[in-house]
C-alpha positions, 0 to 999 in steps of 0.5 A: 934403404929398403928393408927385405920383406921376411913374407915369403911369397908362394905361388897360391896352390888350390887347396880344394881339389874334389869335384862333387857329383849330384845324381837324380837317377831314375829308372832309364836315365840319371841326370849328372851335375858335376861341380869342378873345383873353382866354377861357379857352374857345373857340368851338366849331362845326361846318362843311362841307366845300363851297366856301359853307360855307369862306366863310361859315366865314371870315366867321364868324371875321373878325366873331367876332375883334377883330383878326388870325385865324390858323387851322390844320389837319394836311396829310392826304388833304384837300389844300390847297383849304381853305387856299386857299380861307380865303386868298382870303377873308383869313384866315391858315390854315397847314397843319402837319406831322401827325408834328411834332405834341406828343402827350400819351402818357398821353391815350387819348381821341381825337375831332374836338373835341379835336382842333380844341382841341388844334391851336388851343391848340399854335398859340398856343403856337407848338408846331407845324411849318407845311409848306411849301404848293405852288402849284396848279400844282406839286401838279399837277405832283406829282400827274402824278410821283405817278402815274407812280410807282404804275405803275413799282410796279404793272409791278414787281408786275405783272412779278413775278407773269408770272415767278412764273407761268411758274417754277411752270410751269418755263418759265424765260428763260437766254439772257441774263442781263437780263429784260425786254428786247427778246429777253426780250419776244420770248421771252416772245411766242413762249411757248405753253402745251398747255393752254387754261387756262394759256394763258389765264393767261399771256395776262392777266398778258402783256396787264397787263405790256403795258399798264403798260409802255405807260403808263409810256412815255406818263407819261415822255414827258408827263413830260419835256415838262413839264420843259422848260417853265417855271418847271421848265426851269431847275431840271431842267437844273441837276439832270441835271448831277449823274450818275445824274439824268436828266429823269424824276428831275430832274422828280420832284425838283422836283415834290416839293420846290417850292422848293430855297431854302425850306431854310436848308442843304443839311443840311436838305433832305437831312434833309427827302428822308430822307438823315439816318439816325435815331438813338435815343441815351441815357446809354451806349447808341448806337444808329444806323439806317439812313436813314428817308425823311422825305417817302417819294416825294423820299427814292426819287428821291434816292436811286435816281438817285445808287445808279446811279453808286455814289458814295462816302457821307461827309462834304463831303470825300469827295462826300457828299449833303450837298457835292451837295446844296450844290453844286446849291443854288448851282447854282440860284440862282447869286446866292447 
């Protein structure tokens, strides 16, 4: 007599049931590779970059997938408004780090398609590294203390060439030993050249030094105002309580960081700013460099502030970022 099997046969249910995306996007057009559950290849098409074509874009993936979507792009010139728009619409999109990305180092061939196939395929495997997205309101923010930061730099340059100018001339400031203060400024309006030509000159390069300096001010003042407004308010008076930080650099620190409780520890965020110095270490060989901004525009307000002051650099014990930065972690969430 045969015995009864006591392995109770089910029907085999799908357990994976995501489609997932990839995305190359670019400023007319995106390139989509959609990976359905159970195919081996993706559905492959291509759409704009206007607000009909996301949502038709969105509708396309909610009736080719049979469950969840979660799609992806690389964080680059386009922004977030794809990401913004595909939430609205009920699909899950991340925007991930284009420097974190695997690249195979033999592959030599490189286009839109094959880029959509591979951020598809890496996202399934849960290779890629999501960034943290801001709100509308802080990439404004972020924007405004970007702006700000491209005129320090054009009046450096621009301040650079008017001295330049005048060294070639042999016109060279020695009543104090600071530039660009209120006598230098005088000195500089009292200047006067023989000839028409040099004259002309040193008038275009005064007229830009005068502008930028200007708009400086303006951007600072508009600057510190948003400051204390919410939701910055808080976060900004917390950061002027380090020495070397004043508004301008609170704000800017702010606007580039989002949100301070994103990180695990104060160790991360100083990685993210750029405080941790590289390393390239193999087998006997040491080798140790300097600190690498991780994120460019956090990296300079970060460490221009405390460069001011002059404080000692080490581990927790002797006031070191890492001892700061926890320091003011604590400071703004008092509950943790």
């Amino acid at each position: 007599m045969r015995r009864q099997s006591r392995i109770r046969r089910r029907p085999v249910v799908a357990t994976n049931t995501i489609t997932w995306v990839g995305m190359d996007a670019h400023k007319n057009s995106i390139k989509v590779a959609a990976w359905l559950p159970e195919q081996a290849e993706p559905v492959e098409w291509t759409e704009d970059t206007t607000a009909e074509a996301i949502r038709r874009l969105a509708r396309r993936l909610r009736r080719l997938a049979p469950g969840e979507v979660r799609a992806c792009y690389e964080a680059g010139p386009t922004g977030y408004g794809l990401q913004r728009l595909l939430g609205v619409e009920g699909v899950i999109c991340e925007v991930v780090a284009p420097s974190l990305t695997p690249v195979k180092p033999g592959s030599r061939i490189k286009t839109d398609r094959r880029d959509a196939r591979k951020l598809g395929e890496l996202l399934r495997a849960g290779l890629l590294t999501e960034v943290h997205p801001p709100s509308e309101t802080d990439e404004a923010l972020r924007d405004l203390c970007r702006c700000r930061d491209d005129v320090r730099v054009d009046l450096l340059r621009a301040r650079h060439r008017l001295s330049k100018f005048l060294l070639r001339r042999h016109r060279i400031y020695r009543q104090t030993k600071h530039h660009w203060g209120s006598r230098h400024m005088q000195w500089l309006a009292e200047l006067r050249f023989d000839d028409p030509m040099s004259q002309a000159t040193f008038d275009s390069y005064q007229l830009i030094v005068h502008q930028l300096d200007e708009r400086l001010g303006q951007l600072d003042a508009r600057l510190a105002e948003f400051g204390t407004q919410e939701p910055y308010r808080e976060k900004v008076a917390a950061l002027r309580c380090f020495k070397g930080i004043d508004t301008v650099t609170a704000v800017c620190l702010v606007a580039e960081l989002h949100d301070f409780q994103r990180f695990r520890s104060p160790r991360q965020l100083a990685a993210y700013v750029g405080l941790v110095p590289s390393e390239d270490s193999s087998g006997e060989r040491e080798r140790r460099g300097h600190e690498r901004g991780g994120q460019g525009s956090p990296e300079d307000h970060s460490s221009h502030g405390p460069r001011n002051v002059r404080l000692p650099v080490g581990g927790p014990a002797s006031g070191g970022p890492a001892h700061a930065l926890e320091v003011g972690m604590s400071i703004t969430n008092p509950a943790k």
